[in-house]
Steps between C-alpha positions, in 0.01 A plus 500: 500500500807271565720745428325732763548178734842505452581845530319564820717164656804634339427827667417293822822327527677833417359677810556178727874532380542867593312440858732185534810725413434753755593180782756357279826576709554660777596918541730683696768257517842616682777301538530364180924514432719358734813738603747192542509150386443435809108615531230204517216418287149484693223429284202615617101404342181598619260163478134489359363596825276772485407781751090523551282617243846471255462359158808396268357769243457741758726540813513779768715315717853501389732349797767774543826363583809683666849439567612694791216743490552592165159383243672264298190366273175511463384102385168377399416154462769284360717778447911418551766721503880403638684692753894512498630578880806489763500169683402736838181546665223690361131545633220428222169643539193418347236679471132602348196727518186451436174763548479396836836469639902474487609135566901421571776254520826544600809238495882554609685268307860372393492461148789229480298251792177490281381185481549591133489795269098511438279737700180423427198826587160441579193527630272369803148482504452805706745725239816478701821460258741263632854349383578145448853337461558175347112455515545588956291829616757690647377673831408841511713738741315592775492866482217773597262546288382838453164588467377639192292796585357784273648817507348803381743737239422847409562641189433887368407580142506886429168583336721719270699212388107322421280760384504848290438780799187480606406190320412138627339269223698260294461748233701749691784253587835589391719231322746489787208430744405259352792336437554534860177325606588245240802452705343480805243226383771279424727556838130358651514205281832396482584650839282343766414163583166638576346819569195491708408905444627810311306808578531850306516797676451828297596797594494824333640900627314766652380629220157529409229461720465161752266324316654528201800422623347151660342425141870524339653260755242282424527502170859459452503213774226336259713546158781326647289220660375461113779540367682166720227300393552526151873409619377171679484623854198302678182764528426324808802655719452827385327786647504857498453767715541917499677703703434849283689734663496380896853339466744733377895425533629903405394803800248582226778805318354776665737739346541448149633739238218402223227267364745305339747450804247429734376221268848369489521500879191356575634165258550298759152527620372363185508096494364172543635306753504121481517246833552143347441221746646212411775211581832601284714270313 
């Protein structure tokens, strides 16, 4: 029994350690090698503040820090990384994102008339990353601001690419489809800062008879919605809809030379169209 005691603390302390690693230093860093002897040290450290609803074992709100518009780190708490620059001005930008919104900083500065060589980032109680010099806020520049609004992107995934013909159940996905909605799932995730709706759209040819046609769309819309919930997309944001055949893009190939050519030219007709509303990163 003490050994069991032991084991499960050792295991404990192993799986704090790898959630503490994850926040250990900061990533992304750029300007790292100075080009001249000339170039400047700045160190720059993130405090212990935290962003709302943060913990030290797990943080969603990295402070994202740039030197002339170019993402230059990405520091959790009490992260530090040093900087080597020209002694010329350069404007640093903070900022972070949580669920809800995009917060920002942004400070033109001379390196070589810093009160000293320490930029400290942090937090304020409302999630807004700031810079502090020689332990002095330095004051944000007053730029516009602009709003963060949802946008709505389309994207079109051939039912050919997804399914065998004629087939819409995960059963009848192809490896490449679902590879591809695989894909997808994870441009959601790692892609938006939120999405408030995706809706599926199936469509399917002319071929066949309507109803038909409107069960197929359905169905195929409905794979893929399962199929991005087993990939972590939210269930809540999706929905799914048919079209059948209502909504084709081709003049329907009225002329074609076979069964086979008029299945090929009728492709295009045959997909799933996804509308993801959401605010981009």
């Amino acid at each position: 029994m003490y050994k069991l005691r032991l084991l499960v603390i050792a295991v404990s302390i192993g799986l704090s350690a790898c959630a503490a690693k994850n926040y250990s230093q900061p990533t992304g860093l750029r300007f790292q090698e100075g080009s001249n002897d000339k170039a400047q040290v700045i160190n720059v450290k993130r405090d212990d503040k935290l962003c709302a609803e943060d913990a030290p074992e797990k943080q969603n709100c990295p402070i994202n820090f740039y030197i002339d518009n170019i993402q230059s780190g990405s520091f959790y708490i009490n992260n530090a990384a040093q900087y080597r620059l020209k002694p010329e001005i350069y404007n640093f930008k903070v900022k972070n994102c949580t669920s809800q919104e995009c917060q920002s900083c942004d400070v033109d500065l001379q390196t070589n008339q810093l009160s000293d060589n320490n930029l400290t980032l942090s937090v304020d109680k409302n999630g807004k990353p700031y810079i502090l010099n020689n332990g002095k806020e330095l004051v944000c520049s007053k730029k516009e601001e602009t709003p963060i609004v949802e946008h709505t992107s389309v994207i079109q995934l051939s039912a050919d690419t997804l399914f065998k013909f004629d087939g819409s159940t995960l059963n009848d996905l192809l490896p490449k489809g679902r590879q591809e909605v695989m894909d997808l799932a994870s441009k959601i995730s790692q892609g938006y800062v939120s999405v408030s709706a995706i809706k599926l759209i199936g469509h399917t040819d002319r071929l066949g008879n309507d109803n038909y046609n409107q069960k197929l769309g359905q169905s195929r819309a409905d794979t893929v919605r399962n199929l991005l919930i087993q990939n972590g997309v939210s269930d809540s944001v999706i929905s799914t809809t048919s079209m059948g055949e209502t909504q084709p893009v081709t003049d329907g190939c009225p002329s074609p030379k076979s069964q086979e050519a008029l299945k090929a030219c009728l492709q295009l007709d045959r997909r799933v169209t996804v509308e993801i509303t959401g605010i981009s990163k």
